[in-house]
TITOR-432038 format. One record per atom (N, C-alpha, C): residue in three letters; residue number from 0; x, y, z. Coordinates in nm, 4 decimals, m for minus. Layout:
BEGIN
   r   k       xx       yy       zz
 ALA NUM        X        Y        Z
...
END
This chain:
BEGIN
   r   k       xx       yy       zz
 UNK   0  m0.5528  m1.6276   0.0625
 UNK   0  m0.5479  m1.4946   0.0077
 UNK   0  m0.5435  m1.5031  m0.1434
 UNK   1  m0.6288  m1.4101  m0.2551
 UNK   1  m0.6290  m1.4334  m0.3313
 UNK   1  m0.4732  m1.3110  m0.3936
 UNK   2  m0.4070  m1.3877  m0.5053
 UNK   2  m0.3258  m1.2303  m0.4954
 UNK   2  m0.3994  m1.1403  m0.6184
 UNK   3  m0.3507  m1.0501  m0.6116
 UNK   3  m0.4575  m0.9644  m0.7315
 UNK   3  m0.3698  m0.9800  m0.8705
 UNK   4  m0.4618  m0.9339  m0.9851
 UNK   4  m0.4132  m0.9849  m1.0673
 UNK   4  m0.3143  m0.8556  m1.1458
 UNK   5  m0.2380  m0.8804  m1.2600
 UNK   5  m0.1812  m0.7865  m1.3087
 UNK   5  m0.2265  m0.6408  m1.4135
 UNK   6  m0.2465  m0.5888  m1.4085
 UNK   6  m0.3204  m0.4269  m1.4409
 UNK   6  m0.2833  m0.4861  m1.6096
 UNK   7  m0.3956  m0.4545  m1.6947
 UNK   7  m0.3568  m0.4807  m1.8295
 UNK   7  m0.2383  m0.3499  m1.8768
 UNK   8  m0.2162  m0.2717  m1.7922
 UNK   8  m0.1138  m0.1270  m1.8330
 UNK   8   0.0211  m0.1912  m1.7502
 UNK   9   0.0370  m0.2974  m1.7110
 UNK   9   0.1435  m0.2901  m1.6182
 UNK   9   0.2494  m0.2510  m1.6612
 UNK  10   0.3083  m0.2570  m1.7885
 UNK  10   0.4953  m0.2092  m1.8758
 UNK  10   0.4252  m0.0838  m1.8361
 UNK  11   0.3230   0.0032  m1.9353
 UNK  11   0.3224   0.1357  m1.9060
 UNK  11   0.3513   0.1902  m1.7484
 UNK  12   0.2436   0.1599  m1.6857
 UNK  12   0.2695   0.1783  m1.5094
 UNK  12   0.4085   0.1684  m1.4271
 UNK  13   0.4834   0.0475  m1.4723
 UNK  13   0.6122   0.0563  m1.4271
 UNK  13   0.6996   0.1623  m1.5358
 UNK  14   0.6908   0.1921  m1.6269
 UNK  14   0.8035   0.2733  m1.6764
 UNK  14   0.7297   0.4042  m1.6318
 UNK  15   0.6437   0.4382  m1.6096
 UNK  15   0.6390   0.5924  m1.5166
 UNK  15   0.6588   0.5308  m1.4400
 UNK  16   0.6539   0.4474  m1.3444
 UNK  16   0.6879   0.4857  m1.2114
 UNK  16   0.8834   0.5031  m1.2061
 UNK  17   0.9121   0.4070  m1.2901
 UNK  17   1.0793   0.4638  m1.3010
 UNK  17   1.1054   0.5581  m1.3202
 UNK  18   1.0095   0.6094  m1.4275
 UNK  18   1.0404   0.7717  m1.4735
 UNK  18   1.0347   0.8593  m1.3323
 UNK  19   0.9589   0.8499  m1.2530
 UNK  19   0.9498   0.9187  m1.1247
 UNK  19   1.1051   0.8823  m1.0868
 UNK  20   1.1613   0.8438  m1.0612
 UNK  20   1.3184   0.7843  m0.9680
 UNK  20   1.2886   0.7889  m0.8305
 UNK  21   1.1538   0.8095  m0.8088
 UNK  21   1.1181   0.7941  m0.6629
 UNK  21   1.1725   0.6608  m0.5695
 UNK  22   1.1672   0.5423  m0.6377
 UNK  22   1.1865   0.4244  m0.5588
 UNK  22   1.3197   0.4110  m0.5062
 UNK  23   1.3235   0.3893  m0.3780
 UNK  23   1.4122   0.3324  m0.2843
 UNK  23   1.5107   0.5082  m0.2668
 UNK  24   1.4362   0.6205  m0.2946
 UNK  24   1.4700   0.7425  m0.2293
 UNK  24   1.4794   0.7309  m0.0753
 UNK  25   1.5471   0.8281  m0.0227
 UNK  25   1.5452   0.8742   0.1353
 UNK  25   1.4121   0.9342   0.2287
 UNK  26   1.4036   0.9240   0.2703
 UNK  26   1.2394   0.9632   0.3297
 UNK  26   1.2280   1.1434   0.3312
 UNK  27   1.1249   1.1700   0.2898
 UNK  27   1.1416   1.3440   0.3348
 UNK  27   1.0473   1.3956   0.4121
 UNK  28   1.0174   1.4622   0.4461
 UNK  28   0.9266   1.5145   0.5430
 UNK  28   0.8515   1.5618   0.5016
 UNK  29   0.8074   1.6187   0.3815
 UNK  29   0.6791   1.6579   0.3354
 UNK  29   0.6113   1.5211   0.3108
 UNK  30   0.6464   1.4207   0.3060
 UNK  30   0.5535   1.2721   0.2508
 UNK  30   0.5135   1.2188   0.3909
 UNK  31   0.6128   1.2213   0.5212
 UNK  31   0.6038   1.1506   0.6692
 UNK  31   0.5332   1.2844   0.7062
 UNK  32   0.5183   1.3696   0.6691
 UNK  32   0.4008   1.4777   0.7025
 UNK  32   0.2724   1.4451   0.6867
 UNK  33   0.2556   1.3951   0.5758
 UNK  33   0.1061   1.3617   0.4773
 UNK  33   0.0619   1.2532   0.5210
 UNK  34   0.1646   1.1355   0.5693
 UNK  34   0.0978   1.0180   0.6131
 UNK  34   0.0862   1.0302   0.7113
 UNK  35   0.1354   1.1428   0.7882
 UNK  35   0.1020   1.1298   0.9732
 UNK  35  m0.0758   1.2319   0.9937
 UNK  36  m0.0683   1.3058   0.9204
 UNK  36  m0.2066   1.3181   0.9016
 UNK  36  m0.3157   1.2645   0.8540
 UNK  37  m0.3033   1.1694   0.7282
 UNK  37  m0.3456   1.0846   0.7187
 UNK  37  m0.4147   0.9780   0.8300
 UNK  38  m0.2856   0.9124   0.8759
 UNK  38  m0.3306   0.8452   1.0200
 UNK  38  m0.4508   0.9306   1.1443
 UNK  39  m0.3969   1.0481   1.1741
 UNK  39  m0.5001   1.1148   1.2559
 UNK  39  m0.6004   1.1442   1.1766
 UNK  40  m0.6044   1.2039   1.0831
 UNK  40  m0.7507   1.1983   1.0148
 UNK  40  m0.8590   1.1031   1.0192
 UNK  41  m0.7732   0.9589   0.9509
 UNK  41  m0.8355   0.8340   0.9594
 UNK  41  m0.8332   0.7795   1.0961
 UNK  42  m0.8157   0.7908   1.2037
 UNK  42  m0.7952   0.7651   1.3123
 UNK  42  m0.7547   0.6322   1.3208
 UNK  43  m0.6114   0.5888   1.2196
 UNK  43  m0.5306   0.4558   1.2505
 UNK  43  m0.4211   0.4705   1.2357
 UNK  44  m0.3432   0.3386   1.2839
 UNK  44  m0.2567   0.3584   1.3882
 UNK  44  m0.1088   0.3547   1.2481
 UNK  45  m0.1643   0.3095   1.1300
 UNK  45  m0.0571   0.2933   1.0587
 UNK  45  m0.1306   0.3509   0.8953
 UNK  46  m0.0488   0.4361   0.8610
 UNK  46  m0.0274   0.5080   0.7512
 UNK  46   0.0592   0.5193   0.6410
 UNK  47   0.0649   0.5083   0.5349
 UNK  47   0.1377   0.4654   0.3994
 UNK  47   0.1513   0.5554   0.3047
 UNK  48   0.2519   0.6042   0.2377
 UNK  48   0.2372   0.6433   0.0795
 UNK  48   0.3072   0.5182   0.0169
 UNK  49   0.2161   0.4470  m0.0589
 UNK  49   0.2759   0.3491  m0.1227
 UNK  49   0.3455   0.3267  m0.2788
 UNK  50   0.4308   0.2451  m0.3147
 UNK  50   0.4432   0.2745  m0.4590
 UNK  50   0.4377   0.1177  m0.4530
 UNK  51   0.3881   0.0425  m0.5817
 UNK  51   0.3921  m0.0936  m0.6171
 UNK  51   0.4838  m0.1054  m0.7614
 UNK  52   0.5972  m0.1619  m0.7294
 UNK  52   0.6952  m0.2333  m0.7848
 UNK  52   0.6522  m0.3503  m0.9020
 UNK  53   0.7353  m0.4285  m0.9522
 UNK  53   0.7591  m0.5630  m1.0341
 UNK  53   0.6966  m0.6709  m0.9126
 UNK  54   0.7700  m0.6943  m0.7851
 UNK  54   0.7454  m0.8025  m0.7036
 UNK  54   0.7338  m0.7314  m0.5070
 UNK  55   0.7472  m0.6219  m0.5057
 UNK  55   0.6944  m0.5262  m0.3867
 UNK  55   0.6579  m0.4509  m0.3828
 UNK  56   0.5344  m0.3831  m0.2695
 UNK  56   0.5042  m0.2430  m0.2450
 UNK  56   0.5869  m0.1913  m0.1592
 UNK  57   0.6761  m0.0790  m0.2214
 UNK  57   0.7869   0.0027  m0.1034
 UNK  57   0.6830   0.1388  m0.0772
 UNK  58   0.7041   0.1094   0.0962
 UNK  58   0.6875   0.2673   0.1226
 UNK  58   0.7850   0.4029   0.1160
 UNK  59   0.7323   0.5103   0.0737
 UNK  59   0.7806   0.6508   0.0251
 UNK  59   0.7557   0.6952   0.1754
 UNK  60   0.6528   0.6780   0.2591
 UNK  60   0.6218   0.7527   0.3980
 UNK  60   0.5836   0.6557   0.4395
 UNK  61   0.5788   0.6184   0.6099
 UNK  61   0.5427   0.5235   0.6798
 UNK  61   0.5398   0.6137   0.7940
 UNK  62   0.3821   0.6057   0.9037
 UNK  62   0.3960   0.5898   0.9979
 UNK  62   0.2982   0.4992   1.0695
 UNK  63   0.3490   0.4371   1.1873
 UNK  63   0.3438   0.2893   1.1787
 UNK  63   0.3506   0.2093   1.2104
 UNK  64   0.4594   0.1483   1.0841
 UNK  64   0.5202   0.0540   1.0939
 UNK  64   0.6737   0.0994   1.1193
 UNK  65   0.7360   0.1056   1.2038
 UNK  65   0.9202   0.1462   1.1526
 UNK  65   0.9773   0.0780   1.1731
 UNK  66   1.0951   0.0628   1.0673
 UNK  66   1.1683   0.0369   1.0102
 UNK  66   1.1152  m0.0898   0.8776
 UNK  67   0.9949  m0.0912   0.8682
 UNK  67   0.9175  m0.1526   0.7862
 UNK  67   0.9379  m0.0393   0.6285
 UNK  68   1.0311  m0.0908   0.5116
 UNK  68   1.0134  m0.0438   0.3951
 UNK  68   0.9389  m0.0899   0.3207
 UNK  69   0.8683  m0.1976   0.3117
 UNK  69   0.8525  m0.2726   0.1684
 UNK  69   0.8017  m0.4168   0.2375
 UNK  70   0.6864  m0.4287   0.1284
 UNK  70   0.6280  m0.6234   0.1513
 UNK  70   0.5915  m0.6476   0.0057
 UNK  71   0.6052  m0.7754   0.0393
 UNK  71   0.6119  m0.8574  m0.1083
 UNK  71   0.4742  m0.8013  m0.1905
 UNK  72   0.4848  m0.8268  m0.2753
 UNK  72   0.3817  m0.7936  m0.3908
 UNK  72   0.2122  m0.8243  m0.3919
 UNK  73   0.2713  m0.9666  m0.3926
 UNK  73   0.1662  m1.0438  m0.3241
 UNK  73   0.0734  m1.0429  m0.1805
 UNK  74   0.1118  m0.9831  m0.0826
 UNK  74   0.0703  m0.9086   0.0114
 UNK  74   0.0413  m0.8165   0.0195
 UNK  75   0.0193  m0.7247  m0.0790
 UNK  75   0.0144  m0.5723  m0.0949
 UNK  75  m0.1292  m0.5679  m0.1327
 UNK  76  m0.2069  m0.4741  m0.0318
 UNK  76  m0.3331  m0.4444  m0.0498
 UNK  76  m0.3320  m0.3826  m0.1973
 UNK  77  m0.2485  m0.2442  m0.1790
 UNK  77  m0.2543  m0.1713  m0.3326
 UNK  77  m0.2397  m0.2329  m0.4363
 UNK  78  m0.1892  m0.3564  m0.4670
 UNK  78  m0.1673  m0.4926  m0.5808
 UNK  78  m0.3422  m0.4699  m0.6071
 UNK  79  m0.3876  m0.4329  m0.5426
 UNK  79  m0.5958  m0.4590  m0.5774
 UNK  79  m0.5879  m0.3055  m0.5999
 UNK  80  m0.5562  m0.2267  m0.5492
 UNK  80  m0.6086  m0.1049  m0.5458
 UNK  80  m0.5324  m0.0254  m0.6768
 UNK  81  m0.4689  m0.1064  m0.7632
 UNK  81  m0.4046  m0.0341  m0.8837
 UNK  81  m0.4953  m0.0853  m0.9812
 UNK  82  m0.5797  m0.1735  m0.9479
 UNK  82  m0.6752  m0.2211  m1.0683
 UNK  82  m0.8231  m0.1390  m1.0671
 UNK  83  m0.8136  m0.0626  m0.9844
 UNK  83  m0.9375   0.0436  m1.0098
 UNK  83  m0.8845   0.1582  m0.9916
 UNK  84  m1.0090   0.2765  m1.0443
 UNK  84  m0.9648   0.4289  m1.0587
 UNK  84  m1.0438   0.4483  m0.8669
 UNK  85  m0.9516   0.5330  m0.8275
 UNK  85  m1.0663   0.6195  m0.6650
 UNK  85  m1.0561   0.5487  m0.5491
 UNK  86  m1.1404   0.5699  m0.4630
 UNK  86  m1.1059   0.5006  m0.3368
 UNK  86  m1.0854   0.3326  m0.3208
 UNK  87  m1.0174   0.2699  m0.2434
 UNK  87  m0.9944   0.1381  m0.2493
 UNK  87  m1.0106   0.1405  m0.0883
 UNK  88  m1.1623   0.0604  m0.0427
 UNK  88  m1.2075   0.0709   0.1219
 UNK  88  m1.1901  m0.0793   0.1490
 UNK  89  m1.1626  m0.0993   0.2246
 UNK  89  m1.1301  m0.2530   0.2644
 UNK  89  m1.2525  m0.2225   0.4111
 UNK  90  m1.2979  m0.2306   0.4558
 UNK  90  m1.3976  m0.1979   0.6217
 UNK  90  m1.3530  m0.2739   0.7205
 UNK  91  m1.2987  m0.3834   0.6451
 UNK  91  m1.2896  m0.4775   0.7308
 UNK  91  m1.1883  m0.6214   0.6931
 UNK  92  m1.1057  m0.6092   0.6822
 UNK  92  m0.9595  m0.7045   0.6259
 UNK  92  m0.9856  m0.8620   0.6260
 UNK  93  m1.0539  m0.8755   0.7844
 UNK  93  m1.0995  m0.9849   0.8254
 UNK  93  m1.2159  m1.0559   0.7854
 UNK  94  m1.2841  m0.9668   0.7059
 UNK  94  m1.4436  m1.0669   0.6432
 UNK  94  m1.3980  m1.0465   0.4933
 UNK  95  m1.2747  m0.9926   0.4161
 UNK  95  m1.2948  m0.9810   0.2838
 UNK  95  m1.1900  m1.0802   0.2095
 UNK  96  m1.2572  m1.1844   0.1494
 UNK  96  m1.1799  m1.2952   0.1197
 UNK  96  m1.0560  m1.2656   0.0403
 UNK  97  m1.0310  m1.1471   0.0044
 UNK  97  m0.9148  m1.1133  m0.0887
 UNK  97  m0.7924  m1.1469   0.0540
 UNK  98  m0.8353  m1.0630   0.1525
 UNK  98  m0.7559  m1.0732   0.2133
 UNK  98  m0.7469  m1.1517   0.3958
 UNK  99  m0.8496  m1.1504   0.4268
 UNK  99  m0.8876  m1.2747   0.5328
 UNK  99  m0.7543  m1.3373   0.5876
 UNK 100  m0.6706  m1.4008   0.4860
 UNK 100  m0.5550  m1.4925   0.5451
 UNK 100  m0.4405  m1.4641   0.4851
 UNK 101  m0.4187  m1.3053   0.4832
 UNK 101  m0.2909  m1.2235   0.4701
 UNK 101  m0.2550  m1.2171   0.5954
 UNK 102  m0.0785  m1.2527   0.5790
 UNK 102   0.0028  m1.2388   0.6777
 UNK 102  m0.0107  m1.0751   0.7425
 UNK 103  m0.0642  m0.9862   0.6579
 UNK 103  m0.0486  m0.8311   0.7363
 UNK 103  m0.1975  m0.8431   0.8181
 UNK 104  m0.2452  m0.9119   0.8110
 UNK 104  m0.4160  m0.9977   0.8749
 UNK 104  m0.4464  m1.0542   0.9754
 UNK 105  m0.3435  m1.1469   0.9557
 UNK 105  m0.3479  m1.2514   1.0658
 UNK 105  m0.2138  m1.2399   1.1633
 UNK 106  m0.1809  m1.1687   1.1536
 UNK 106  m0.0344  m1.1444   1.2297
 UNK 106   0.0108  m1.0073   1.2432
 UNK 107   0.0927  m0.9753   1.3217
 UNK 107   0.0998  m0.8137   1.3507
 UNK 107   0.1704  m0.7640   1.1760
 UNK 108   0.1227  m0.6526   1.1191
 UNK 108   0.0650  m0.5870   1.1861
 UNK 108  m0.1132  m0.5499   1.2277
 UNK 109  m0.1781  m0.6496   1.2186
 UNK 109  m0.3184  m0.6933   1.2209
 UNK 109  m0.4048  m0.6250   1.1553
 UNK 110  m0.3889  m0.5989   1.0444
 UNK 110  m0.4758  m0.4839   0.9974
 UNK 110  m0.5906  m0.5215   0.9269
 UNK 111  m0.6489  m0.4287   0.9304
 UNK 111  m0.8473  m0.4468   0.9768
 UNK 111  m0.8683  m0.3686   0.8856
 UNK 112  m0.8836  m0.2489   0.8532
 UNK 112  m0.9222  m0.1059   0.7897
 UNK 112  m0.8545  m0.0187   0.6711
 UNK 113  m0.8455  m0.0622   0.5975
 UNK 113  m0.7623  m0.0385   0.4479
 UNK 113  m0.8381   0.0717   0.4116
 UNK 114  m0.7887   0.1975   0.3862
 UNK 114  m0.8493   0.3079   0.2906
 UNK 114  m0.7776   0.3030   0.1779
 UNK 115  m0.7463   0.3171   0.0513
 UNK 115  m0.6552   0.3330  m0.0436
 UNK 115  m0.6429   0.4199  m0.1502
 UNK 116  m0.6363   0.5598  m0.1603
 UNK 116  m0.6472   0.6223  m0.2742
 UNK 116  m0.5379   0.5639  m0.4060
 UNK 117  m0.5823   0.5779  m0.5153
 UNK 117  m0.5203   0.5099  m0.6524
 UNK 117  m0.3951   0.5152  m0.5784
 UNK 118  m0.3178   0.3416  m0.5403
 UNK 118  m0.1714   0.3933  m0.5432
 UNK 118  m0.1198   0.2901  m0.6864
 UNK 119   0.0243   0.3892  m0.6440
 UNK 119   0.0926   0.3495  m0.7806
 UNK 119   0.1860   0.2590  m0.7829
END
């Protein structure tokens, strides 16, 4: 797995995201709302609002995975998907060498089909 590299904005990016005080909040139901539609929309089985950290992506909404908050940094699809503006499509997890021999890949939770709007 390659890991992705660091956003040339990364100080900026992390001090808004502190500025938000979103991280490691309580779950609310307007966000486990958004990702459960999400999932039926996209017709898969696991759904995310993600935020990417210093060294993890914590989820804000999960449905899913439960009791799954947070994976290392380095495993984090969105670690790629903060380095471009718009959709971040993965088609296929298993033919794309970024991620091919990620533990979220090769092991439950097996994931195949990455959509990613800009996460943060």
């Amino acid at each position: 797995m390659s890991a992705a590299q660091i956003p040339s904005n990364e100080a900026e990016r992390l001090r808004s995201l502190n500025k938000l005080g979103i991280l490691d909040s309580a779950p609310e139901c307007e966000f486990d709302a958004l990702v459960h539609a999400a999932a039926l929309v996209c017709g898969v089985p696991v759904s995310l609002i993600s935020l990417v950290d210093v060294d993890r992506q914590w989820f804000k909404a999960n449905t899913g995975l439960p009791g799954v908050t947070e994976t290392p940094r380095d495993l984090a699809f969105c670690a790629h998907a903060i380095l471009q503006d718009g959709i971040f499509e993965v088609p296929d997890a298993t033919l794309d060498p970024r991620f091919a021999d990620n533990a979220l890949v090769t092991s439950a939770p097996d994931v195949r089909f990455t959509p990613a709007l800009r996460c943060a």
